[in-house]
C-alpha positions as CSV (number, residue, x, y, z in Angstrom):
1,X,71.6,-21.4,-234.8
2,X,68.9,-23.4,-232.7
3,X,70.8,-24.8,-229.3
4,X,68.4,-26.9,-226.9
5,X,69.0,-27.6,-223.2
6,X,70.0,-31.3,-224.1
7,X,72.7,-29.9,-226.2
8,X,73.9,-28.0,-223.1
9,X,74.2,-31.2,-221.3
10,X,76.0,-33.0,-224.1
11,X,78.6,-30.5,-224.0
12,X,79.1,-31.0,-220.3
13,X,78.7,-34.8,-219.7
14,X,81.4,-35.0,-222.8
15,X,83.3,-32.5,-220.6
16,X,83.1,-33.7,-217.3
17,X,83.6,-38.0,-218.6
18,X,86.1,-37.0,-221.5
19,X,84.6,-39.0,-224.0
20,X,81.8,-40.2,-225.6
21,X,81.3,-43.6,-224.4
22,X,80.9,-42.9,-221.4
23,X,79.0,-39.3,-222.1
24,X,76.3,-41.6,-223.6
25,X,76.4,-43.8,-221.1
26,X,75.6,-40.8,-219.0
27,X,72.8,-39.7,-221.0
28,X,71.1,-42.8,-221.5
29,X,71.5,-42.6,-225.1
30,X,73.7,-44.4,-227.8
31,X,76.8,-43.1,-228.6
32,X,76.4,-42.9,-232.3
33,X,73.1,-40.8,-231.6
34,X,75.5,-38.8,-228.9
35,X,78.0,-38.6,-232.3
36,X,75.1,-37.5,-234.6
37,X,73.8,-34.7,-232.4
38,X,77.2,-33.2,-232.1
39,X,77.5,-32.8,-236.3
40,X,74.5,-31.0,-235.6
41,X,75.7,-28.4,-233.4
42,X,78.8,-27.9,-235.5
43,X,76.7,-27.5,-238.7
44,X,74.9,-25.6,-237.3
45,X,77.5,-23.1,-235.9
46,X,79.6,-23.7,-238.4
47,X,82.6,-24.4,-236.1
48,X,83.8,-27.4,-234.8
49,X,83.7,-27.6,-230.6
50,X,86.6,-30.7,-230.3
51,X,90.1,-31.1,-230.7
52,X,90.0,-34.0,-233.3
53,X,91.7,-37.3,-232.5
54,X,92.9,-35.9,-228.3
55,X,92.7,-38.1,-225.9
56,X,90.7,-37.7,-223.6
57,X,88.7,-35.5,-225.8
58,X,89.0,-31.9,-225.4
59,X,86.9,-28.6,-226.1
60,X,88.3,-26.1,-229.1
61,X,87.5,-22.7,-227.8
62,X,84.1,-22.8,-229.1
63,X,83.4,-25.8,-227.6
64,X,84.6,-24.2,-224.4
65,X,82.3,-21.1,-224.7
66,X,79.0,-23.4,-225.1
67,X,80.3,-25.3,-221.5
68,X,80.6,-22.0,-220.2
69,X,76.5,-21.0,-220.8
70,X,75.6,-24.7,-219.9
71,X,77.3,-24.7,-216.5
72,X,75.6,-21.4,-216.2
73,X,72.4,-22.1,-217.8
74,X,72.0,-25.8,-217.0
75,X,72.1,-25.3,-212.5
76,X,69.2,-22.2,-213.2
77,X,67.0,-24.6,-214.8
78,X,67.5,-27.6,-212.2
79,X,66.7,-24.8,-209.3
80,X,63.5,-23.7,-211.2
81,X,62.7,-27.2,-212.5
82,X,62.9,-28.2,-208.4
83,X,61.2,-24.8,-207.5
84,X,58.2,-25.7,-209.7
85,X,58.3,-29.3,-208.4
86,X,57.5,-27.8,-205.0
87,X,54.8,-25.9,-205.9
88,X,53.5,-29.2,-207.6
89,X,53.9,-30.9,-204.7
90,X,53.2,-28.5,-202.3
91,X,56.4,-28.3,-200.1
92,X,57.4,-24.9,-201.1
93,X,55.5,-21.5,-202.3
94,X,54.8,-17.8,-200.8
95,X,53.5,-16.9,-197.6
96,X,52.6,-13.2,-197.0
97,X,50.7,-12.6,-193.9
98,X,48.6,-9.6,-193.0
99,X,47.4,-9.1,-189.7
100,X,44.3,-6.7,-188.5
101,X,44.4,-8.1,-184.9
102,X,47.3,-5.8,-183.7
103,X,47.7,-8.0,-180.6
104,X,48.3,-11.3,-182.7
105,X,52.0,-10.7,-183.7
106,X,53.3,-11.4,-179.9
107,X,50.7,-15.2,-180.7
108,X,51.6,-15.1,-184.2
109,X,55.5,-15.2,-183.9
110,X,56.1,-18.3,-182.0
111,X,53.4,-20.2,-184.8
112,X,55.9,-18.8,-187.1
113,X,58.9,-20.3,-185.8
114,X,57.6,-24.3,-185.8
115,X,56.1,-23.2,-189.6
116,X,59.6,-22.1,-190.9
117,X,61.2,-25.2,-189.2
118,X,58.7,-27.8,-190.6
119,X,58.5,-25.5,-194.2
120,X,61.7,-24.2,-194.8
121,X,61.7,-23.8,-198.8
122,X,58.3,-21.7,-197.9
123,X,58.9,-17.9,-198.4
124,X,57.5,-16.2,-195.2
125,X,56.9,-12.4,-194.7
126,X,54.5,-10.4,-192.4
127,X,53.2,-7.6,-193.9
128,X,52.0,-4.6,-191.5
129,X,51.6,-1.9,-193.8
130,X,49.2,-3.4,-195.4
131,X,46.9,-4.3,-192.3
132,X,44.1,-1.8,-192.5
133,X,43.5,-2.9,-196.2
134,X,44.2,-6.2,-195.9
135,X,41.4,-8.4,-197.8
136,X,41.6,-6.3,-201.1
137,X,45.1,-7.2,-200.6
138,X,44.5,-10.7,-200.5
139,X,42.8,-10.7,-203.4
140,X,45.3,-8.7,-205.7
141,X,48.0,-11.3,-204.2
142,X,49.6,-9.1,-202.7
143,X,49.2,-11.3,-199.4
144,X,48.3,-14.7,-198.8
145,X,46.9,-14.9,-196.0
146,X,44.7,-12.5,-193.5
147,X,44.6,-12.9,-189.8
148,X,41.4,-11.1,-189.1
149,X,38.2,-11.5,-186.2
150,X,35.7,-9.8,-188.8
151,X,34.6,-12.4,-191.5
152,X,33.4,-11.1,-194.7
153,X,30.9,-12.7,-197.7
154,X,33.4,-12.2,-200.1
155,X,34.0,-14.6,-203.4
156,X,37.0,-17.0,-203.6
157,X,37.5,-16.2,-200.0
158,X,38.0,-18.7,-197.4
159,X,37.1,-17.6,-193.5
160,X,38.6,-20.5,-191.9
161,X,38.3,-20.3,-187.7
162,X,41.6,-20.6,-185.4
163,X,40.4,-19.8,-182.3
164,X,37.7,-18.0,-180.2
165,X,39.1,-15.5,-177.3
166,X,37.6,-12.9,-175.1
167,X,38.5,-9.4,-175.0
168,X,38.8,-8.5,-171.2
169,X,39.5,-5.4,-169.2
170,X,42.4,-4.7,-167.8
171,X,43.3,-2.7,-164.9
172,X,45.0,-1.7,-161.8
173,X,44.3,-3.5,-158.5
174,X,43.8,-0.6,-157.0
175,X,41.4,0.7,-159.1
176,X,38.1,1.1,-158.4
177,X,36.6,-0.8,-160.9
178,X,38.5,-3.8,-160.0
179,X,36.0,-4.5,-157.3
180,X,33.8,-5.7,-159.7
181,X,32.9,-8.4,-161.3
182,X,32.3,-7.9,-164.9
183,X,32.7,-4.5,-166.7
184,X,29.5,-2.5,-169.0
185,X,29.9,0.4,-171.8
186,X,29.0,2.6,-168.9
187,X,31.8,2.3,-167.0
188,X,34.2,3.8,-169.3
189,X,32.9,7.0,-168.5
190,X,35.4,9.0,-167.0
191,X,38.3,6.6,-167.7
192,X,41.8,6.6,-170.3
193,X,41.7,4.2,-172.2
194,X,44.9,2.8,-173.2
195,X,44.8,1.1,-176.8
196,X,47.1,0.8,-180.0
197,X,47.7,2.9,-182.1
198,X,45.0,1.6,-184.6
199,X,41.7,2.4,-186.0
200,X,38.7,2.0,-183.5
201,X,36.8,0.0,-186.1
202,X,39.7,-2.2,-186.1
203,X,39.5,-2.5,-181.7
204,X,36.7,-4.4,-179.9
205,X,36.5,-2.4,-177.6
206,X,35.0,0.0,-179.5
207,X,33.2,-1.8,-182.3
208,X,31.6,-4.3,-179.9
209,X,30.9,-2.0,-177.0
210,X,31.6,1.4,-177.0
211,X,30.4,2.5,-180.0
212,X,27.1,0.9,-180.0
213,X,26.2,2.3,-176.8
214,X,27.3,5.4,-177.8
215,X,29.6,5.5,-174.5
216,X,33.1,7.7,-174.8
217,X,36.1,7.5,-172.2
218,X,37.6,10.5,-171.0
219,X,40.6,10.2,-173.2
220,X,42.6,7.4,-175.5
221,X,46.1,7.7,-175.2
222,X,47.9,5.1,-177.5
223,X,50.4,2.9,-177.4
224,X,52.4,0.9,-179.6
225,X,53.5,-2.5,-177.1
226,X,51.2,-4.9,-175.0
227,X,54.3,-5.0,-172.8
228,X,54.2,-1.1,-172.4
229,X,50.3,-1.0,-172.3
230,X,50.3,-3.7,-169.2
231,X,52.9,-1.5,-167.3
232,X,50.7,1.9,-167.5
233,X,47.8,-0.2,-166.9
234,X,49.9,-1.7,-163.0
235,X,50.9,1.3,-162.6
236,X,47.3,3.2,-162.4
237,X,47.4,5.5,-165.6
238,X,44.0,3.9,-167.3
239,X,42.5,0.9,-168.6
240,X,43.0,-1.3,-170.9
241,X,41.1,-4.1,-173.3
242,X,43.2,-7.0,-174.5
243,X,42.9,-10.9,-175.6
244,X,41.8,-13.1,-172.7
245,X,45.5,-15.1,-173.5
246,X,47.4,-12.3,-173.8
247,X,46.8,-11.3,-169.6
248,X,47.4,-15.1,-169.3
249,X,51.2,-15.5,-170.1
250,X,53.0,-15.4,-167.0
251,X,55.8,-13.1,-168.1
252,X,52.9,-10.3,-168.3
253,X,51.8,-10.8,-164.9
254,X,51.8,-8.2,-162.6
255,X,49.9,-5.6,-160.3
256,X,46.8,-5.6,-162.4
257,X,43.7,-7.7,-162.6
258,X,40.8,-8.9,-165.4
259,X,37.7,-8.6,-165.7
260,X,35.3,-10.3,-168.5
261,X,33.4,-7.3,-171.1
262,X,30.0,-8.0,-170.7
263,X,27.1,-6.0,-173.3
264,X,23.7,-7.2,-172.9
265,X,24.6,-9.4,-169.8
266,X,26.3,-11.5,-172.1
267,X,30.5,-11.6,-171.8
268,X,31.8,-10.8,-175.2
269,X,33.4,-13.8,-176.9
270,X,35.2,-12.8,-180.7
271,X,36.4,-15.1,-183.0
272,X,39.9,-14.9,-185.0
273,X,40.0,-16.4,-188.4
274,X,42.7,-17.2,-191.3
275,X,41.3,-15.2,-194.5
276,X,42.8,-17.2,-197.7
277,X,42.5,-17.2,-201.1
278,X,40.1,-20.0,-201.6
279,X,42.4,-22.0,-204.0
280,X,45.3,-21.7,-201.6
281,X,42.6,-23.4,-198.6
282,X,43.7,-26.9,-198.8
283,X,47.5,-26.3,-199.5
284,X,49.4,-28.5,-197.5
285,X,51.5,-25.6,-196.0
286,X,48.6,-23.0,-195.6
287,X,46.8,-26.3,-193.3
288,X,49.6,-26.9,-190.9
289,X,49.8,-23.4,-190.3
290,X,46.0,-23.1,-189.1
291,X,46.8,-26.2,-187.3
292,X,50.0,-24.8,-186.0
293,X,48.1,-21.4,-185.0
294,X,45.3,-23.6,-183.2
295,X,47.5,-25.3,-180.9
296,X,49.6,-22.2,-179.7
297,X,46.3,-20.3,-179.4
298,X,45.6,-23.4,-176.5
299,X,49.1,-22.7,-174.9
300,X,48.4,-18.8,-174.9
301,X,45.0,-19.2,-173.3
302,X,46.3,-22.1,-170.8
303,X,48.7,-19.6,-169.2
304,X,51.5,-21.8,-171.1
């Protein structure tokens, strides 16, 4: 027995209008063609799926098992016929995001909020775990997108630029470095140095400064919350680096001042990018996101 999807809806339109006429009617087809295809589903079962010569026209108990799969069968195939049809058009689709700039999730989650209101048939996820190996995950598909400030050559990769932001120092202002202007490697000597709890190659402080001058502070002590970093920082238990706009939002300000990273006599300016897939680039979703990112990265940076 060979049933098709249009014989699943010939069962139900005759079901639902309780008779032919107006079954065809339904299905945009004659009713002697809507008569012809139903002696082919009863030849082929070899049972017949009406009451003969009811009125209105009812289902035998075979009849009524085969509207039972189509009004299963029949709403599964419009959801995935519409699910495709998004991906077609570009309204719906996944989006797993990886992030290696630990500070970007307090930035990240109010982008996230407008992108889930604009895109809500758009699967969104975050996906933490897989931070520190992040671009091979991109390319497996594991993740869609990579929030990263170190831009690789990589193929099929797209490095497209949000926003550039300076990492500044943070500290007490009674400290005594915050009599000074701008900060050098060499004045980490001696200090703790609050960061999170990630790896140094992953923190500008060290992969932009630190390290190449071959400068190390006194002691790192680690913390997982930019809230809780600020408050050990006012209250005089180390220094800290962080994102120019993150010591810019008001709710963070308190007893502590910044001071611009400077190597070379030049301040240190970095530059955060979205890593995609290079065939997802120009999806209509992933580009109102980067848009969406760029103008919250003003706000941030504004004090806003």
């Amino acid at each position: 027995m060979h049933i098709e999807f249009r014989h699943l809806r010939t069962i139900k339109a005759i079901h639902d209008t309780g008779g032919l006429a107006r079954a065809a009617e339904q299905l945009n087809i004659t009713q002697s063609a809507l008569s012809h295809q139903i002696k082919g589903i009863e030849d082929q079962a070899g049972v017949e799926l009406f009451v003969r010569r009811s009125k209105p026209l009812k289902l035998s108990s075979a009849g009524r098992k085969l509207l039972d799969a189509a009004e299963k069968i029949l709403p599964q195939i419009a959801e995935l016929e519409a699910e495709f049809s998004g991906l077609v058009s570009g309204r719906s689709g996944r989006l797993h995001i990886a992030i290696e700039c630990h500070a970007c999730f307090e930035w990240l989650f109010p982008v996230l909020e407008r992108f889930r209101q604009a895109w809500p048939d758009v699967d969104v996820d975050i996906r933490p775990g897989l931070a520190f190996d992040a671009l091979p995950a991109l390319k497996r598909e594991d993740v869609d997108l990579v929030i990263s400030s170190d831009p690789e050559d990589l193929p099929e990769t797209d490095f497209t630029p949000l926003f550039d932001y300076e990492p500044v120092f943070v500290a007490s202002s009674q400290h005594p470095l915050a009599q000074k202007d701008v900060i050098e490697a060499e004045d980490f000597r001696g200090q703790t140095l609050i960061t999170y709890p990630v790896e140094r190659s992953r923190l500008d402080i060290f992969s932009q400064l630190l390290t190449p001058a071959k400068v190390e502070p006194e002691a790192v002590r680690k913390v997982e919350l930019t809230a809780v970093i600020l408050l050990l920082v006012a209250s005089n238990r180390g220094v800290a680096v962080l994102p120019d706009w993150v010591v810019r939002q008001e709710r963070y300000k308190s007893d502590y001042v910044a001071r611009p990273l400077v190597k070379d006599r030049e301040r240190i300016v970095r530059r955060l990018y979205a890593a995609t897939r290079a065939e997802d680039t120009q999806r209509p979703f992933m580009a109102h996101l980067v848009r969406l990112a760029r103008q919250e990265a003003v706000k941030l940076q504004q004090g806003r």
